[in-house]
C-alpha positions in Angstrom: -37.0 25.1 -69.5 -39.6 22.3 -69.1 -41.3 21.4 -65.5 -38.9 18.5 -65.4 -35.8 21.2 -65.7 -37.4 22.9 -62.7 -38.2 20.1 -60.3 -34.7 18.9 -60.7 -33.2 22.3 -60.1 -35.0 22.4 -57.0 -34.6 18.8 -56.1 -30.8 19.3 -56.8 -31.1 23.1 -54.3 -33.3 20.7 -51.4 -29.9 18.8 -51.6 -27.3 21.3 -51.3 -29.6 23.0 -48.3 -29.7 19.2 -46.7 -25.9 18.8 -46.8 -25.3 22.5 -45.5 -27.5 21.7 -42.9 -26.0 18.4 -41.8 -22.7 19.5 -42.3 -23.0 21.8 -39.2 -23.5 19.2 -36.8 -20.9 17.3 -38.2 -18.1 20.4 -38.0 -19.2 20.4 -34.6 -18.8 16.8 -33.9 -15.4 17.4 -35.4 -14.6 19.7 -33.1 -16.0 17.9 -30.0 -13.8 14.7 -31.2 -10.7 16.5 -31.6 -11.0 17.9 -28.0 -11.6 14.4 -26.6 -8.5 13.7 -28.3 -6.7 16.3 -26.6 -8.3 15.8 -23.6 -7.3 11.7 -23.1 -4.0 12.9 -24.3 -3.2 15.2 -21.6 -5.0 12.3 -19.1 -2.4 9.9 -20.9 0.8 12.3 -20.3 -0.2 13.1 -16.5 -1.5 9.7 -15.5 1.5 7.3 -16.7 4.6 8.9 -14.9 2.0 8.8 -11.8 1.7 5.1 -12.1 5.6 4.8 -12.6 5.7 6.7 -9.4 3.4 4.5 -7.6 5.4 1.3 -8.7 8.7 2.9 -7.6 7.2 3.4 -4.6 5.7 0.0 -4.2 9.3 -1.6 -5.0 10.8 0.9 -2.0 7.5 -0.1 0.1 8.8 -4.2 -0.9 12.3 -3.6 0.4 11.4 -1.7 3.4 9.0 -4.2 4.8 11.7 -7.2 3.9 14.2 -5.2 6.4 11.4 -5.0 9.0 10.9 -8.8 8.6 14.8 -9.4 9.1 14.9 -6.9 12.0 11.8 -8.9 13.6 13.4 -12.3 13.0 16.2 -11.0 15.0 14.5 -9.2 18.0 12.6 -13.0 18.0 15.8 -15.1 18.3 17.2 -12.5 20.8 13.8 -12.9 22.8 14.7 -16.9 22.8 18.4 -16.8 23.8 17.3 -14.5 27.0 14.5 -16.8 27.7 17.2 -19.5 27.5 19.6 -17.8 29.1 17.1 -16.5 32.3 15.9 -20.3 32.8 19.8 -21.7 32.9 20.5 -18.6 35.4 17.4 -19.3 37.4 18.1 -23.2 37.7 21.9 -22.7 37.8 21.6 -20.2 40.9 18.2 -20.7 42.3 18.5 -23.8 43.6 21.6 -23.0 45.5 20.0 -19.9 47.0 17.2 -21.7 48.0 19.1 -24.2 49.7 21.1 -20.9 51.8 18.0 -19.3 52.7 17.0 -22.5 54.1 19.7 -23.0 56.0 20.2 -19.5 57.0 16.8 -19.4 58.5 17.5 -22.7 59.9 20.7 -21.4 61.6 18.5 -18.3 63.0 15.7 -20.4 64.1 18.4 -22.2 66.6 20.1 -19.3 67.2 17.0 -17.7 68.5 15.7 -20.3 70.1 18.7 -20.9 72.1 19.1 -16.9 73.2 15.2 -17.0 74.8 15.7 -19.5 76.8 
């Protein structure tokens, strides 16, 4: 064996020590990847029914607020038919009863006038 023989045996051993020792990080990377992968599959799995749940209840949120629109449309046309209906009633009836109380104090004013003299 010449010198040559040697320092490529040991050059070739320096290599095999190199990869050993890289190759221990690199199972241990492996490892580390393959839990990530587990870990944003399991994130995956619990997060997307959540989000369908979040949309149903965004589309049940949709409907509810569209039958509290209708229902306040309504209470605002009953609010305008009774103030409608409370200004006919007030000019229909008011004026007459202010004309009888007018009268009717008119009638007691002579009445009792008449009864202190």
């Amino acid at each position: 064996m010449s010198v040559g023989d040697i320092a490529g045996l040991i050059a070739a051993l320096a290599f095999v020590a190199l990869v050993v020792v890289l190759a221990v990080p690199l199972l241990k990377l492996g490892k580390v990847l393959d839990e990530t992968r587990g870990t944003v599959r399991q994130v995956t799995d619990h997060t997307l029914p959540a989000i369908d749940e979040a949309v149903a209840t965004i589309r049940a949120t949709n409907g509810q607020l569209e039958k509290v629109d209708t229902i306040t449309a309504s209470a605002a046309r009953v609010t305008e038919d009774v103030s409608a209906l409370t200004t006919l009633v007030s000019a229909t009836v008011g004026g007459p009863l202010i004309k009888i109380s007018a009268f009717s104090y008119a009638v007691r004013s002579v009445l009792g006038g008449r009864g202190g003299r």
